[in-house]
Structure formats: C-alpha cells, structure tokens
C-alpha positions as CSV (number, residue, x, y, z in Angstrom):
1,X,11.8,46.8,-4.6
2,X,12.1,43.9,-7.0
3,X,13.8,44.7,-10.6
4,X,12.8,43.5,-13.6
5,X,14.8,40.5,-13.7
6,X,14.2,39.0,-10.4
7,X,10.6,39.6,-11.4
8,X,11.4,37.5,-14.3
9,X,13.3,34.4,-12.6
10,X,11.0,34.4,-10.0
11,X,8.4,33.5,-12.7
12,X,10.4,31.5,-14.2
13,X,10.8,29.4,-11.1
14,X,7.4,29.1,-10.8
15,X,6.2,27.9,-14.0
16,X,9.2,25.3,-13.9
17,X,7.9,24.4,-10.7
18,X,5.0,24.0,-11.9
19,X,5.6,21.7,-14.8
20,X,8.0,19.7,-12.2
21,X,4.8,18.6,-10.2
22,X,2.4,18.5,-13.0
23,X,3.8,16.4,-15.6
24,X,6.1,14.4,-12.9
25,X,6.5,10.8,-13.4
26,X,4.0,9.4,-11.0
27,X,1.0,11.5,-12.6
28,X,2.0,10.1,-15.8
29,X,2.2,6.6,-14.9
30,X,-1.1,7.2,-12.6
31,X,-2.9,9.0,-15.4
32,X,-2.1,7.4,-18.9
33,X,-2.9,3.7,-17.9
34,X,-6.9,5.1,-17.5
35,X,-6.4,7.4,-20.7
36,X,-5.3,3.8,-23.0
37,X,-7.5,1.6,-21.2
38,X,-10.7,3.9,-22.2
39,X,-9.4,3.8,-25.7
40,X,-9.0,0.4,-25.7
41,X,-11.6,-1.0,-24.0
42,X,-13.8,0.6,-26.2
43,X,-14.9,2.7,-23.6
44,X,-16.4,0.7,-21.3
45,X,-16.1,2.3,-17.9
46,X,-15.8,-0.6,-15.3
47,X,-12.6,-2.1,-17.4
48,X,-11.1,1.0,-18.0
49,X,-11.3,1.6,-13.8
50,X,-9.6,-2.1,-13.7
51,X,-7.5,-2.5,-15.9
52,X,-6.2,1.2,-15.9
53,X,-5.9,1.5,-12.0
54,X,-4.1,-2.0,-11.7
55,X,-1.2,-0.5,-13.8
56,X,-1.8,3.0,-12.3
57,X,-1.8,2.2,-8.6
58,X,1.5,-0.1,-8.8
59,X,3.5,1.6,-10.8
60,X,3.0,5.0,-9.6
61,X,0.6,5.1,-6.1
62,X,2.6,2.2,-4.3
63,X,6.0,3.5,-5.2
64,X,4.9,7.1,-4.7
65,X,3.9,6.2,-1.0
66,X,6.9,4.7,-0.5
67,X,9.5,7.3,-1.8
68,X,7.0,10.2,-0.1
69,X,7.3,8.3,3.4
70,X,10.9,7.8,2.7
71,X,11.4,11.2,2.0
72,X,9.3,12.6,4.9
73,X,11.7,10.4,7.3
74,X,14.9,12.0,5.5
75,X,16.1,9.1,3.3
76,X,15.7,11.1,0.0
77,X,16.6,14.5,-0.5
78,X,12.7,14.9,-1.9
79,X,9.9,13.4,-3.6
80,X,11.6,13.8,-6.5
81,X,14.8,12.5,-5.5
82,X,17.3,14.2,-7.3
83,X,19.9,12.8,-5.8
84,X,21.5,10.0,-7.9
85,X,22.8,7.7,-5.5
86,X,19.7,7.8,-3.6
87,X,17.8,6.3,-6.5
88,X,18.5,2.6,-5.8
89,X,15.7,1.9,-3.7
90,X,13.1,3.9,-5.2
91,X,13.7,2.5,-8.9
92,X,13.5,-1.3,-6.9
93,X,10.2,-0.4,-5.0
94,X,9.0,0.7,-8.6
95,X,10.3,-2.0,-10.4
96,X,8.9,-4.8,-7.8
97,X,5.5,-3.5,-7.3
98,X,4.8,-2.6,-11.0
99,X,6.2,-6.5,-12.1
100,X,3.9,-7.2,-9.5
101,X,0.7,-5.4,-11.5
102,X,2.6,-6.4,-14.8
103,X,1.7,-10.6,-13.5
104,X,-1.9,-9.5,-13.2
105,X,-2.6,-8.7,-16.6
106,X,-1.0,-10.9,-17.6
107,X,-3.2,-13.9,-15.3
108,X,-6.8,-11.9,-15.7
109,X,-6.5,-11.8,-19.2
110,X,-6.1,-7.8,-19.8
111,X,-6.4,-6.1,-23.4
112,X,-2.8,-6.8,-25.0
113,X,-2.2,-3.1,-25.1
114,X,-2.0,-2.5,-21.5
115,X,0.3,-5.0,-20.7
116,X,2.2,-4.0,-23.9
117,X,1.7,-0.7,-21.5
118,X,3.1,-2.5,-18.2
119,X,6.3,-4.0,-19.9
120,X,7.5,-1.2,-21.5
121,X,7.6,0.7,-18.6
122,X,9.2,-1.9,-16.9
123,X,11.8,-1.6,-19.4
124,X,12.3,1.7,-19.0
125,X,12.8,1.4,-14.8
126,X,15.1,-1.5,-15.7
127,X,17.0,0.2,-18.3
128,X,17.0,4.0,-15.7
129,X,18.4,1.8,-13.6
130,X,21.3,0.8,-15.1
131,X,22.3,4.2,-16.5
132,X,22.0,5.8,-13.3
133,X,23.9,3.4,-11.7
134,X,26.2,1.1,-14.3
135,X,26.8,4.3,-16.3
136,X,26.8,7.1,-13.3
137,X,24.1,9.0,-15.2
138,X,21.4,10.4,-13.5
139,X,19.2,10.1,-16.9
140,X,15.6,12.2,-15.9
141,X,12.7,9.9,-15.0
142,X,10.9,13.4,-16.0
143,X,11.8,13.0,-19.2
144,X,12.3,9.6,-20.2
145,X,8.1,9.0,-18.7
146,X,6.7,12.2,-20.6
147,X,8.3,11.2,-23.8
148,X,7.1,7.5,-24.0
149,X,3.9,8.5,-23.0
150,X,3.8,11.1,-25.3
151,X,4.4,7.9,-27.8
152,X,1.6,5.6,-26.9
153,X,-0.4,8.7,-26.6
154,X,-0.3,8.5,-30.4
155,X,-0.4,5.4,-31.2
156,X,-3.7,5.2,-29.1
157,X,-5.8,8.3,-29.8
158,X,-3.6,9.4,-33.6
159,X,-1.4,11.6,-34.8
160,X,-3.0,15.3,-33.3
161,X,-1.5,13.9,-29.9
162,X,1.9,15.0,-31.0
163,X,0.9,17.7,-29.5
164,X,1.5,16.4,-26.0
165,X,5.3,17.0,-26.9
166,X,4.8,20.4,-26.3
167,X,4.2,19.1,-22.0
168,X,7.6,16.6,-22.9
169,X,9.5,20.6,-24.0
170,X,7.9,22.1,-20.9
171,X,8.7,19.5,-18.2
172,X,12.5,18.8,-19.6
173,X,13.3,22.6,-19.5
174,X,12.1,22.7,-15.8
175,X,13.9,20.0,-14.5
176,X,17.2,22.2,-16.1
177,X,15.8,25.4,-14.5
178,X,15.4,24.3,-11.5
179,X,19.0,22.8,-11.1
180,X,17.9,19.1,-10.8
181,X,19.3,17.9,-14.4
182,X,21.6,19.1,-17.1
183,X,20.7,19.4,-20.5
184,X,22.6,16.4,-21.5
185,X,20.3,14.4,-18.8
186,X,17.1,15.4,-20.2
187,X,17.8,15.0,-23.5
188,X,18.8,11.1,-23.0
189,X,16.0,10.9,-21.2
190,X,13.6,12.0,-23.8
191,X,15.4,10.0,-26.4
192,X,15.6,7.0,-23.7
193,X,11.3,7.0,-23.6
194,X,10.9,7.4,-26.9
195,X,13.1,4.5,-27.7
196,X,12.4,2.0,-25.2
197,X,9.3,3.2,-23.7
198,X,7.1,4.0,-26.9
199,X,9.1,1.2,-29.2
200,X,9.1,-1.4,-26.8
201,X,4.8,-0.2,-26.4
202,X,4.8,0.1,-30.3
203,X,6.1,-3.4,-30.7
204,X,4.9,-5.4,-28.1
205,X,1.3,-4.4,-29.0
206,X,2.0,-5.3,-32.9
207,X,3.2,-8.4,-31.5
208,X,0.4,-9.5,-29.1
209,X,-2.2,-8.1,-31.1
C-alpha cells in the first residue's frame, strides 16, 4: 500500500512532468510568435498566420523534428536532451533554421517587432550555446525561453502579463524535480532570457520602430 509520502512524490513528479512538456521550449517558441503577431498586426488574421508561423515553424517545428527523429534513433538521451554534451547539434539545427526564418522577415518586409522577436531568440541560442559548451554549463533552455517570453509577453499585451512568471516558477522548479537541472542552472537561465532574450526584444523593437 502506498504511504503518504510516495503518494506525495509521485504527484509531485507528475505535475513537474507536466510543466516539463507544457511550457517546454518548443511550445514557447511555436506559440508566442502567433500570440505577438495578433497584437501586432492589429489583429489581422492572415498576417498573424504568416508572419507568426514563419518564426514559429523554424525555430521550434523544424528543430523539434529533427532532435525528435534524433532522439527516436538514439542520438539524444530525449526530446529534451538533457544531456550537455549532446546539445551541439540540436542548438546548430536551431540556430540554422531559425537564421533561416530570421532572413525572411527580414526580405518580405515583416512588422519590426517580430523580427525584433526572431533576433533575440537567436541571441539567446547563440549565447546557450556558448555557456553550455565554452563555459561547461548546461544553462536550461526551459528557463532561459519561459522567461524571455514572459518579457515580450509584457511589453506586447502590458503589465497584468507578469503573471505568466508564475508558468517561468512552475517550469524552473520541474526541470530541478525531475533531476534534469540544478538550481544554479535554472536560475541563470531565467536571468539569461530575461536579459538577452526580453532586452535584446525590448531594444531592438525601440530601435526599429
């Protein structure tokens, strides 16, 4: 019969779990693209599709097919790939394919905010990149995505969506549940995106405005 407290850690696992799948980085990057663009586009449907799924499907579909596939054939420990030296490729599929979205905008003229959108989460891959492996840190992607969205989110729809911080809490304390990250790892990683991700955003679309 189960006690009290396996009761308890078994829930425990399951909400981290939970939060782990929900608020990964690939339904972040696949999600707040289409959230900005309706803002931004005033709310015009057909734009929001474009310009949102452009950013969306190579920054998080593309690479997400890859590192699935990858992990599927045994490359990566999991979808998640929690394994720090196993990160090089799936930061450079990410990397290439969203610089490949990012030169779209850029040519079919896109509202300034998402490409403001598109480079700062290329800085952020660029800069996860060379902490994981220039520093040996395996900074959380978890983290470091949920927090800078969490930043535009803001900037975009006001102040009441500080409230998405509350999903930033929830997702950084799963990835230390579940063993995946230490608490040093996904607190750089929420600093990290709030930084880079939502300054570099912040400035950029000040700049191109």
């Amino acid at each position: 019969m189960p006690t009290p407290s396996t009761d308890s850690a078994g829930t425990r696992h399951r909400l981290a779990r939970i939060a782990t799948e929900v608020l990964a980085p690939w339904v972040w990057v696949l999600g707040l693209p289409l959230v900005i663009a309706w803002q931004v586009t005033g709310h015009h449907l057909g734009e929001t599709v474009l310009w949102g799924l452009i950013v969306g499907v190579t920054g998080s579909l593309i690479p997400m097919a890859v590192i699935v596939r990858g992990a599927r054939k045994g490359k990566w420990d999991s979808h998640h790939v929690t394994d720090r030296a196993g990160r090089l490729v799936p930061f450079a599929v990410c990397i290439g394919s969203l610089a490949g979205g990012f030169v779209i905008l850029i040519a079919g003229d896109a509202p300034h905010e998402m490409i403001a959108l598109a480079a700062a989460e290329l800085v952020c891959l660029v800069a996860a990149l060379a902490i994981t492996f220039g520093m040996k840190f395996k900074i959380s992607m978890h983290a470091m995505v949920a927090a800078g969205a969490a930043v535009m989110l803001i900037r975009v729809y006001g102040p009441w969506l500080a409230l998405v911080f509350l999903g930033v809490g929830w997702v950084c304390w799963s990835r230390v549940e579940l063993g995946d990250h230490t608490k040093a790892e996904v607190t750089v990683g929420t600093a990290a995106g709030v930084i880079l991700g939502g300054g570099v955003y912040l400035a950029l679309e000040s700049f191109l405005a």
